[in-house]
N, C-alpha and C positions, 0 to 999 in steps of 0.2 A: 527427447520429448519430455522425461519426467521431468528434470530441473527446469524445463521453462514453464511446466505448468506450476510448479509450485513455485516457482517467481511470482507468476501473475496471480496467486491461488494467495500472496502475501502481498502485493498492490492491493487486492480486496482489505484484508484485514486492517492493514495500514490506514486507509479513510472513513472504514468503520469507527476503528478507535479514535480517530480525529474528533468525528461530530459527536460522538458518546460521553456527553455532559458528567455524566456517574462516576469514570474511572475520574477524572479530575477530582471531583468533588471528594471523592473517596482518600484520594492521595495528598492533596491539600494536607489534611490535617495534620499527617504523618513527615511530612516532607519541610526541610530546613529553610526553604525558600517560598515559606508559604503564599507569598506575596504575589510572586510569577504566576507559582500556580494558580491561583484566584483569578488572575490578569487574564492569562489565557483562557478560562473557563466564560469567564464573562463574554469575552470576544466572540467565543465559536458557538456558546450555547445556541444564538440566530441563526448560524451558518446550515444552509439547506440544502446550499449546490454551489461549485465552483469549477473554475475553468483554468487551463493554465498549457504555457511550453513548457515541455519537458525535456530534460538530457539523463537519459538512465545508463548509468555503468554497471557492469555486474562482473565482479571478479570472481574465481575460483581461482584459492591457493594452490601453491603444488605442494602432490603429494608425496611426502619423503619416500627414496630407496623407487619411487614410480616414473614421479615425472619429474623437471628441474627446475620448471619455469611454469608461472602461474599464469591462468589465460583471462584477459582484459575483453569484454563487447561493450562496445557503444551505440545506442542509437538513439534517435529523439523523436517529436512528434508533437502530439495535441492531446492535452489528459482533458475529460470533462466528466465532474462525476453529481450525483444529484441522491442525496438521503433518502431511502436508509442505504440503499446497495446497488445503485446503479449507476454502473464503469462504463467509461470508454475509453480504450487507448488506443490513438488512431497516429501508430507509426508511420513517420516518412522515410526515416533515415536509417539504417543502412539500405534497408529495402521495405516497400509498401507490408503494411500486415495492421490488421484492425481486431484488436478485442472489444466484445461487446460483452456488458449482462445487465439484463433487467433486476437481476435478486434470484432467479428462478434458472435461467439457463443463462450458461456460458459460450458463447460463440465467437472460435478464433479463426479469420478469415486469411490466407495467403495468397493473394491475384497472383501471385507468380504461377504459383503449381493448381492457381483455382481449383484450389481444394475448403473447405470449412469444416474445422473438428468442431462438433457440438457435445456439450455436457451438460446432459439434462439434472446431473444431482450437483449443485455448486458446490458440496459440502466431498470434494474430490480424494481428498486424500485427509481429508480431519480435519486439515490446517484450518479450514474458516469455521471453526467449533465456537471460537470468538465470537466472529462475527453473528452466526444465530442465537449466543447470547444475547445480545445486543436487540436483534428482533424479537427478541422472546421478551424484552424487558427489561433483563434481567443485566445485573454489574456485573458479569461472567469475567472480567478482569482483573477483579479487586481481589488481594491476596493471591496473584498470581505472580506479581510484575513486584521488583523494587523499584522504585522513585528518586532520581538524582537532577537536581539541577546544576548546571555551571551557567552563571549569569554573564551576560557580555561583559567584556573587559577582564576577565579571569584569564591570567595568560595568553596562549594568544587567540582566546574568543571573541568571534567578531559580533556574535548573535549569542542569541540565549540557547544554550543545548539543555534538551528531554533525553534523559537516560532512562532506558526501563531494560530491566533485566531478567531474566524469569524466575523464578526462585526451585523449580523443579522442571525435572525435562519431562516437555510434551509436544503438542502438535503444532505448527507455527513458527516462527524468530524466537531465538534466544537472546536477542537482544533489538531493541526498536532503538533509534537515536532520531530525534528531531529537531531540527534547528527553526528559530523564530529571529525576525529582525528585531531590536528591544525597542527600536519609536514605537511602527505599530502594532507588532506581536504581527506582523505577516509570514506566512508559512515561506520559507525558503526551501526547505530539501528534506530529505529524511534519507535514513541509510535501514538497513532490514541484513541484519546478521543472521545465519543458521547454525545449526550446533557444528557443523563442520565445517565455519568459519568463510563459506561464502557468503559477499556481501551483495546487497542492491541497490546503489547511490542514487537517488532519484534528484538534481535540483530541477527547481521551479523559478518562471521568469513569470511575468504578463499576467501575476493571478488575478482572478478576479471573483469577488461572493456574491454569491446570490444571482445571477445570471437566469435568465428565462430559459428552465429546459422544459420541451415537452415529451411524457413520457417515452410517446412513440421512438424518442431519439434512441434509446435503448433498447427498441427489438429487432433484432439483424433480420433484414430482408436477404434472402439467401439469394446469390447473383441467378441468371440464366446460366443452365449449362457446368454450375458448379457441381464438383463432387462433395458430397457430405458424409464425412466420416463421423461413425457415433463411436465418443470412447467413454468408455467403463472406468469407475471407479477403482483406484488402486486396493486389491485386497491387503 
């Protein structure tokens, strides 16, 4: 249970820092490719809410003298999310399971076991510290993260890769990676590395910006009959 929340606990953070004009702007300056950077900035500054297929991988390494072979999940679905902090990930694939949050609670649904864990503090385990920067205003990013572009065509880059790395250990990814197509800086995938070297491959197919969400779409109606579990913050 704890590694899948802090999976989806680094999906949040991950679209936060997407539409967060600041960190760009910030790094620009700093960064050898200043040019992308600006590119991209300009692009998403508009960006309000976006819709898209998804195929998520999540590996964990193995761990030496433990285990010998590192474990691979796959599954896909329907991402739709809408600024400042409102997710949906509405899995098909391995098996049905819907995450919802408005900004305020988190509600992870499984029709198998019609069960719903609810988390009324989204801020679960520290990791979205970011992202209430981000609500607060504030560039809670900048001088956290190093900044590397590789441009398409750079070996065998097919897209423009976002490197960020963190420059000291805290709460979150230690490393973000994002790839962009370079026609029109369309988001393809992102990967979310952890200090202990598990990764979360997200690609994107069918995006689409700016898409009419209405708010309502992000408050989970809790089914008939469901059980609701309330979980607690990790001390």
């Amino acid at each position: 249970m704890g590694l899948k929340r802090r999976r989806l606990a680094l999906v949040l953070f991950i679209f936060l820092w997407m539409f967060a004009p600041g960190l760009l702007s910030g790094a620009a300056a700093q960064s050898e490719s200043e040019d992308i950077l600006t590119a991209l900035q300009h692009r998403y500054v508009d960006v309000t809410s976006l819709t898209a297929d998804y195929t998520r991988v999540t590996s964990t390494p193995a761990m030496e003298g433990v285990f010998q072979t590192s474990a691979k999940h796959t599954a896909s679905g329907l991402l739709m999310f809408k600024k400042p902090a409102e997710l949906i990930l509405s899995q098909a694939a391995p098996r049905t399971e819907k995450l919802v949050t408005d900004g305020r609670t988190v509600w992870w649904y499984i029709p198998e076991e019609n069960v719903v864990h609810r988390y009324t503090n989204v801020d679960l385990h520290g990791e979205l510290k970011p992202l209430l920067d981000f609500l607060g205003g504030l560039s809670g990013l900048e001088g956290h993260f190093t900044v590397k572009v590789t441009p398409a065509g750079t070996g065998e880059e097919k897209n423009h890769r976002l490197d960020l790395h963190r420059l000291q250990e805290g709460s979150g990814p230690a490393r973000i990676t994002v790839w962009f197509e370079p026609q029109d800086l369309k988001l393809v995938g992102f990967r979310l590395t952890s200090v202990m070297g598990e990764t979360t491959d997200f690609s994107l197919s069918n995006v689409q910006f700016n898409p009419e969400l209405e708010d309502g779409l992000f408050y989970f109606r809790i089914p008939p009959g469901a059980e609701v579990i309330d979980e607690e913050p990790a001390r």
